[in-house]
C-alpha positions as CSV (number, residue, x, y, z in Angstrom):
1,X,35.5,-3.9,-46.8
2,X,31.8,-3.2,-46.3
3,X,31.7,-6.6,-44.2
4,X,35.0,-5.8,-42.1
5,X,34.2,-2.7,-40.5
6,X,30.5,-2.3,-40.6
7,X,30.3,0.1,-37.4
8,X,32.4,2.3,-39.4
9,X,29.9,5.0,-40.3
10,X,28.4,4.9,-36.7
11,X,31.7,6.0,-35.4
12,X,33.0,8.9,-37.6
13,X,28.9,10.3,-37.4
14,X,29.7,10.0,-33.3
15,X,33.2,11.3,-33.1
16,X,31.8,14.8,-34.8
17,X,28.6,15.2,-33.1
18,X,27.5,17.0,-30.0
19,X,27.6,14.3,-27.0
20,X,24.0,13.3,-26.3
21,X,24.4,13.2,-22.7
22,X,25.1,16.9,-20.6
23,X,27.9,16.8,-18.1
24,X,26.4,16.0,-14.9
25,X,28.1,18.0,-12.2
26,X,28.1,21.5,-14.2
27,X,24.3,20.9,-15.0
28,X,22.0,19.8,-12.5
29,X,19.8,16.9,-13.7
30,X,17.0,17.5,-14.9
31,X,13.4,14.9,-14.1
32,X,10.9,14.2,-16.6
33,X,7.7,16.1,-15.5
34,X,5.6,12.4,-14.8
35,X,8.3,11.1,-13.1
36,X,6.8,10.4,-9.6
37,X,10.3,10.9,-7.4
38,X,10.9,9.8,-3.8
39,X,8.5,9.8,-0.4
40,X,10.5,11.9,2.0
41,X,9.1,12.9,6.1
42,X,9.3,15.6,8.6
43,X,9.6,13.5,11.3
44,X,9.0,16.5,13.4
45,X,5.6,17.3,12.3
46,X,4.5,14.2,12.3
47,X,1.9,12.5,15.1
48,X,2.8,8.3,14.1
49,X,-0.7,8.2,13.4
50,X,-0.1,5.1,10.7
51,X,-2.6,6.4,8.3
52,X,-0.1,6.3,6.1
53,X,1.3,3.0,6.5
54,X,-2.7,1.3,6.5
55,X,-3.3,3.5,3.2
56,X,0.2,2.6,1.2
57,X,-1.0,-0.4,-1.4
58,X,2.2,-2.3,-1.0
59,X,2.6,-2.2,2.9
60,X,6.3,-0.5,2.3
61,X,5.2,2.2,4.9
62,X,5.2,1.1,8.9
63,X,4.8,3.6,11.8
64,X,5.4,2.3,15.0
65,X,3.8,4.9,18.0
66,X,5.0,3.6,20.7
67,X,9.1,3.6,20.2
68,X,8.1,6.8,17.9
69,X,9.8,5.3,14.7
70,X,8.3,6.1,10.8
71,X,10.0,3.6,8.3
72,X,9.1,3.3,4.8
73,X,11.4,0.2,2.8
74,X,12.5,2.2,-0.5
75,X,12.5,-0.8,-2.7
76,X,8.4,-2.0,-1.7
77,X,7.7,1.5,-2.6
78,X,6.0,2.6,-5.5
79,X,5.5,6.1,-5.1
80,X,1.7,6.5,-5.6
81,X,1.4,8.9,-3.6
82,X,-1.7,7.7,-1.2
83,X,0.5,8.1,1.9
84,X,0.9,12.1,1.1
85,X,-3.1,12.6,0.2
86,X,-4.1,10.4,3.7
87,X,-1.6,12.7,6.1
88,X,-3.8,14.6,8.3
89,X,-0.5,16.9,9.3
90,X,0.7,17.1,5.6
91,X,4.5,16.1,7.1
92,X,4.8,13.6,3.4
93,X,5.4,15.0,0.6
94,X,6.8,13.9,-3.0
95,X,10.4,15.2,-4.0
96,X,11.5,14.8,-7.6
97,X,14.5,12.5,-7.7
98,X,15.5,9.6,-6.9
99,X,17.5,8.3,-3.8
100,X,21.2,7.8,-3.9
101,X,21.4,4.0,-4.8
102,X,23.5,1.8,-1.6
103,X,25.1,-1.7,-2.1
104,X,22.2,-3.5,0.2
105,X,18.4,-3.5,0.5
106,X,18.0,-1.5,3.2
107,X,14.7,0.7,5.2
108,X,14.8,4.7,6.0
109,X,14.2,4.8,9.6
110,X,12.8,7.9,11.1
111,X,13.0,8.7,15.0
112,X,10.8,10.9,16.1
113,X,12.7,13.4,18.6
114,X,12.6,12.5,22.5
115,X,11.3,15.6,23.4
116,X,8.7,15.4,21.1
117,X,7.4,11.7,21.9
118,X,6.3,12.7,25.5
119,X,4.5,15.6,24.7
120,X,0.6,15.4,24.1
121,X,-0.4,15.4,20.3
122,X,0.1,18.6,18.8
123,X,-3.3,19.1,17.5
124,X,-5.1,18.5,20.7
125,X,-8.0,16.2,21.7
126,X,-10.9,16.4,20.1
127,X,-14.7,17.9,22.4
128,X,-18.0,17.5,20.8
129,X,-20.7,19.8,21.3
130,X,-23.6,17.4,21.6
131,X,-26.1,19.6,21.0
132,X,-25.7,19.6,17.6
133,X,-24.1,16.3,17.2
134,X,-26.4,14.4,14.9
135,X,-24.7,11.0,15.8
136,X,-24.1,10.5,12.4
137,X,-20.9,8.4,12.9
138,X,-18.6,9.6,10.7
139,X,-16.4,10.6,13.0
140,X,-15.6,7.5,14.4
141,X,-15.2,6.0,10.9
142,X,-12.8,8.5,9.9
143,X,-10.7,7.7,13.1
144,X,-7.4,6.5,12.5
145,X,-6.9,4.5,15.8
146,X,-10.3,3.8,16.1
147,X,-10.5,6.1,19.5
148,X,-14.2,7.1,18.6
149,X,-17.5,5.6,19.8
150,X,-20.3,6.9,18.5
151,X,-24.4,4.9,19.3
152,X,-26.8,6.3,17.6
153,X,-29.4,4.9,19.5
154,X,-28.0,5.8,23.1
155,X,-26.8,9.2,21.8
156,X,-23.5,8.3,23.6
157,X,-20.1,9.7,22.1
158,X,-16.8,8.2,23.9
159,X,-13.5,9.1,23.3
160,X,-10.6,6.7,24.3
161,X,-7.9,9.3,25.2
162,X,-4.9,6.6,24.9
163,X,-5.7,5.8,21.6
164,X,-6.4,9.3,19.9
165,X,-3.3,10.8,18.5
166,X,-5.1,14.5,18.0
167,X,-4.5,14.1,13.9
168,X,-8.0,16.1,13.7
169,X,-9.7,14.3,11.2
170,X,-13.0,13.7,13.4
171,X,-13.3,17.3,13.5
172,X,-12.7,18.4,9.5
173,X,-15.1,15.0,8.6
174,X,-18.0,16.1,10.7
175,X,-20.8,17.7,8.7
176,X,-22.4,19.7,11.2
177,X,-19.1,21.0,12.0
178,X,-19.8,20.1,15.9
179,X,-16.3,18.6,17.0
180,X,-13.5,21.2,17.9
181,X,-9.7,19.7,18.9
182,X,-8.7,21.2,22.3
């Protein structure tokens, strides 16, 4: 009898327990406290300055300027979080969760509004005061779209004003504190 019904035990121990599992829809779920979640976007907030798509390891990131669309592709994403440190505007964050699963392999797209697009860059353009510039360079290193030109030599300091995006990281980089956005 031992051989025929070896489950035997298992199954009377189960049937007079306490179910392992909660009920789901009475009891919110509750995440693990390491579990890293999902990338989510304000759109609104954000400037498409693709810092985050150069920064994110896998490439699953890609923020296109110019038609004003953020996408991230949910499956190439591994949710280190370098996109949300790198944000000048702080628009990333990580949510606990997970997304709903779909039946196909499919990108969030993110459309920045229409109003929105047209305007100039919410943090303005950035105005050294070259008296105190040093011409140390690191602005123009820090510089997303490379819209900084900074010789040392010639004490020259150019900004391209269709390539900056007014994200303001010149101006919180600088040590001598000399750029202001405008």
């Amino acid at each position: 009898m031992a051989k025929f019904m070896p489950f035997a035990g298992t199954v009377l121990k189960n049937l007079f327990s306490k179910p392992v599992t909660t009920t789901y829809p009475e009891q919110p779920a509750v995440y693990p406290e390491r579990s890293r979640g999902h990338v989510e976007i304000d759109i609104e907030q954000c400037i498409l300055c693709g810092l985050c798509a150069r920064n994110c390891p896998p490439r699953a990131i890609q923020a296109d300027r110019a038609s004003g669309k953020w996408s991230i592709n949910r499956f190439d994403c591994v949710q280190c979080g370098y996109c949300v440190e790198v944000c000048p505007k702080k628009c990333l964050k990580i949510v606990p969760g997970y997304q709903t699963p779909g039946a196909q392999k499919q990108e969030a797209v993110y459309n920045k509004p229409v109003e929105q697009k047209e305007e100039a860059p919410q943090g303005g353009k950035p105005v050294p005061d070259l008296e105190q510039c040093v011409f140390c360079t690191l602005c123009a290193k820090k510089c997303p779209q490379e819209a900084i030109v900074v010789d040392r030599a010639e004490k020259k300091w150019e900004l391209t004003d269709d390539k900056c995006v007014g994200c303001g990281l010149c101006a919180t980089n600088c040590p001598k504190k000399c750029i202001k956005m405008a």
